[in-house]
Residue frames as qw, qx, qy, qz and C-alpha x, y, z in Angstrom:
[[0.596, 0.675, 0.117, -0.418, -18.92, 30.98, 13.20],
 [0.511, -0.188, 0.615, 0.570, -17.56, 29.44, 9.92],
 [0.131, 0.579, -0.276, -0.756, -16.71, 31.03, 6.83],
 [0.746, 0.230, 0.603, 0.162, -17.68, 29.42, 3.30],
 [0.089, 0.616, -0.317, -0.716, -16.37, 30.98, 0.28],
 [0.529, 0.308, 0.774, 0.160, -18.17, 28.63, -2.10],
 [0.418, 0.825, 0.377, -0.056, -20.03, 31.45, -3.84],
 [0.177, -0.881, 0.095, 0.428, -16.97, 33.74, -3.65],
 [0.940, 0.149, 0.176, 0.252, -14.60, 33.30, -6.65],
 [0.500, -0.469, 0.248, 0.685, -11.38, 34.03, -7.21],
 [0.403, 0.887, 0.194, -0.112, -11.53, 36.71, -9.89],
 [0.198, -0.775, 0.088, 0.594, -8.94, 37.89, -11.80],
 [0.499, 0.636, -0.373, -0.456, -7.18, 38.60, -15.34],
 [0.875, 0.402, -0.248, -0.110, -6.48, 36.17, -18.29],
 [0.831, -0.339, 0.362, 0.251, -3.70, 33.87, -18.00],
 [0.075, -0.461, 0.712, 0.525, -0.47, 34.42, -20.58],
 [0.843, 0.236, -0.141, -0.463, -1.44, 32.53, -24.00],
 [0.306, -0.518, 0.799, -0.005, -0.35, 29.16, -23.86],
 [0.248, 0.249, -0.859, -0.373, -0.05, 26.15, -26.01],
 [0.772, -0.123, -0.154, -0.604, -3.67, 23.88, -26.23],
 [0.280, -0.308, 0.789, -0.451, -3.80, 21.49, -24.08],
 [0.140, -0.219, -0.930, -0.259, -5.54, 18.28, -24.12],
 [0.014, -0.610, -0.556, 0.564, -8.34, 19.60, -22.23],
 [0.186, 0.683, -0.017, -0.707, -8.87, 22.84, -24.32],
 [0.169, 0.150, -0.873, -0.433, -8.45, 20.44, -27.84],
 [0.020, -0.407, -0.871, -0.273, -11.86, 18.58, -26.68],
 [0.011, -0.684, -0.434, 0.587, -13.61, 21.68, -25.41],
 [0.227, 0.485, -0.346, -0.771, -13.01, 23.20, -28.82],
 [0.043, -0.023, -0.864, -0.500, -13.96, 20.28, -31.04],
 [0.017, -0.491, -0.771, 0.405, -17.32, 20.01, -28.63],
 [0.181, 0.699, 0.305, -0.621, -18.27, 23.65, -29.58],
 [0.255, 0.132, 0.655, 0.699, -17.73, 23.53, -33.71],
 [0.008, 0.575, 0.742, 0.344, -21.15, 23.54, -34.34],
 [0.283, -0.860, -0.182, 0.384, -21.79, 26.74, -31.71],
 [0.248, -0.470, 0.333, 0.778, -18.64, 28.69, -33.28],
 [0.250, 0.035, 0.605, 0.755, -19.86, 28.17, -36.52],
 [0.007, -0.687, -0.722, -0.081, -23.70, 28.94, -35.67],
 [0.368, -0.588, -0.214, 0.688, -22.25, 32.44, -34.03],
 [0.054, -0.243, 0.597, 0.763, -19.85, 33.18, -37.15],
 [0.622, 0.539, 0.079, -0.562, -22.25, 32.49, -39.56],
 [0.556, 0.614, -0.533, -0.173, -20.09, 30.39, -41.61],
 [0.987, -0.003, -0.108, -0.118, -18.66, 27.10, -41.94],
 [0.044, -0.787, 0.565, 0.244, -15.12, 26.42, -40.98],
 [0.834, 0.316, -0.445, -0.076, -13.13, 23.49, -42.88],
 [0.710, 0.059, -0.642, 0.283, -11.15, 23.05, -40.11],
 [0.226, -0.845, 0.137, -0.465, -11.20, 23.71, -36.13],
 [0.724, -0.001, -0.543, 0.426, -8.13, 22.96, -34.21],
 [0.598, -0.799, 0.015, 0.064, -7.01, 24.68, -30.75],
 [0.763, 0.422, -0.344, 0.349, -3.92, 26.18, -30.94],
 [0.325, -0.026, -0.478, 0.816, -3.11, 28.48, -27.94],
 [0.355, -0.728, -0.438, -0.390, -5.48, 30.06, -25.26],
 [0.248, 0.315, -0.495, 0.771, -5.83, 31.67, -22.66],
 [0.389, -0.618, -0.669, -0.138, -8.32, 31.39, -19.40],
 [0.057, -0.434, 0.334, -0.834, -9.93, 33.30, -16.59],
 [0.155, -0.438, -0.819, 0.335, -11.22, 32.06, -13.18],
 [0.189, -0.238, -0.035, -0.952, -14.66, 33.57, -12.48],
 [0.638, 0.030, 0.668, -0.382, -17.68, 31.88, -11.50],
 [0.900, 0.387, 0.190, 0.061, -16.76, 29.52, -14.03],
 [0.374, -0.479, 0.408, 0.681, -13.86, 30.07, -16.19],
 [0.560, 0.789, 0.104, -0.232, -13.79, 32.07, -19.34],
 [0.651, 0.043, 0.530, 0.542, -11.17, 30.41, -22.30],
 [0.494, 0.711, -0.045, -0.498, -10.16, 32.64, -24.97],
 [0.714, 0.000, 0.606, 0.350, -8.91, 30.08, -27.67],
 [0.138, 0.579, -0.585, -0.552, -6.78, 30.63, -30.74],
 [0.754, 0.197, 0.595, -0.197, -8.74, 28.26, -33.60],
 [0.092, -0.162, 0.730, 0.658, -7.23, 26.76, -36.78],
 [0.497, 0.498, 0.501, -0.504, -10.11, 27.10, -39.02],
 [0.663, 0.736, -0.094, -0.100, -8.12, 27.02, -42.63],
 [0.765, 0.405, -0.080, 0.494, -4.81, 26.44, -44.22],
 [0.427, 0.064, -0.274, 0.859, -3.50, 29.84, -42.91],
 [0.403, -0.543, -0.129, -0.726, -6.83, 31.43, -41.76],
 [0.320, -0.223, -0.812, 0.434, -7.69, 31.49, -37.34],
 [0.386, -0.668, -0.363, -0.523, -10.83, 32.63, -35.56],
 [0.016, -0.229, 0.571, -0.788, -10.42, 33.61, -32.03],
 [0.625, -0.392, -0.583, -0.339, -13.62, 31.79, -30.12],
 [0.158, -0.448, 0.549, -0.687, -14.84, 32.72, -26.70],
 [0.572, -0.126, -0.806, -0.085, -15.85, 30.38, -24.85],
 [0.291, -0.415, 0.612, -0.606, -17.38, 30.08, -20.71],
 [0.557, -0.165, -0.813, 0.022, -17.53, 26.81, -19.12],
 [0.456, -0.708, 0.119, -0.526, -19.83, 27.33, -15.86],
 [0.222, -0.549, 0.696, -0.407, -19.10, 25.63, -12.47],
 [0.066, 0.191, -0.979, 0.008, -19.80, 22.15, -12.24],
 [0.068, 0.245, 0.824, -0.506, -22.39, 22.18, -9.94],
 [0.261, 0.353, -0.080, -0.895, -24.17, 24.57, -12.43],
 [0.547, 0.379, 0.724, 0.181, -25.22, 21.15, -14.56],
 [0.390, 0.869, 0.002, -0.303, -24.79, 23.67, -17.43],
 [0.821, 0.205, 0.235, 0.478, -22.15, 22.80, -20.74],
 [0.378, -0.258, 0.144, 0.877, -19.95, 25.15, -21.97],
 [0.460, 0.753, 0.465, -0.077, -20.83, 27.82, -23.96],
 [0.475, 0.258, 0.242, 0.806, -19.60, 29.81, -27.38],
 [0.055, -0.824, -0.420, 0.375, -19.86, 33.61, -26.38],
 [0.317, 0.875, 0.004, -0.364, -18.00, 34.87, -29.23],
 [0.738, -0.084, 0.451, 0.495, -16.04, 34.17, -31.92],
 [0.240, 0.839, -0.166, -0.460, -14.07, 36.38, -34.40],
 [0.875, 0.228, 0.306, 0.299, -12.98, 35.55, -37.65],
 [0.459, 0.811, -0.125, 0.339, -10.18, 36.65, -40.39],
 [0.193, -0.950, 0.191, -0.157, -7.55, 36.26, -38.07],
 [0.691, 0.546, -0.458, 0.120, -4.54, 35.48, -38.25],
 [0.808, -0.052, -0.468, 0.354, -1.70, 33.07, -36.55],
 [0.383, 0.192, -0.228, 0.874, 0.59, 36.44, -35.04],
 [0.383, -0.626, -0.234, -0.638, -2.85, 38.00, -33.79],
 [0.068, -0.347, 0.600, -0.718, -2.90, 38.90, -30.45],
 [0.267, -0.510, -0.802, -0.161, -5.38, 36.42, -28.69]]
């Protein structure tokens, strides 16, 4: 008999926060329009600064977003499994927060 752990995924807690990566820089520009439809509100700017992910059946990104001069929004984010032909999605995003905030 053989095993298949396709469905199974490795589950567990967030990764440490760590500096944005390319990767996590276009996965944030991609979802502006989603972050800002969430928030309600427009931002003037949305960079990626630090995030942090979890494997699941998919992986779930919190990301630290420049979104002003000295103003950052915390934006969840779950990107499904490939095979899922599904894009990422914005699954929350908090504003008013600030650089030193805990992501």
């Amino acid at each position: 008999s053989s095993c298949s752990f396709i469905n199974m995924p490795l589950v567990g807690g967030y990764t440490d926060p760590k500096p944005a990566d390319a990767d996590v820089h276009h996965l944030t520009a991609s979802l502006k329009g989603d972050a800002e439809a969430k928030a309600g509100k427009q931002f003037p700017l949305f960079e990626a600064v630090h995030y942090k992910s979890q494997v699941v059946a998919g992986t779930n990104y919190s990301i630290k977003v420049k979104v002003d001069d000295n103003d950052y929004a915390h934006v969840r984010v779950f990107k499904p499994l490939p095979h899922e032909n599904r894009g990422p999605e914005v699954t929350a995003v908090e504003v008013n927060k600030s650089l030193g905030d805990a992501l």
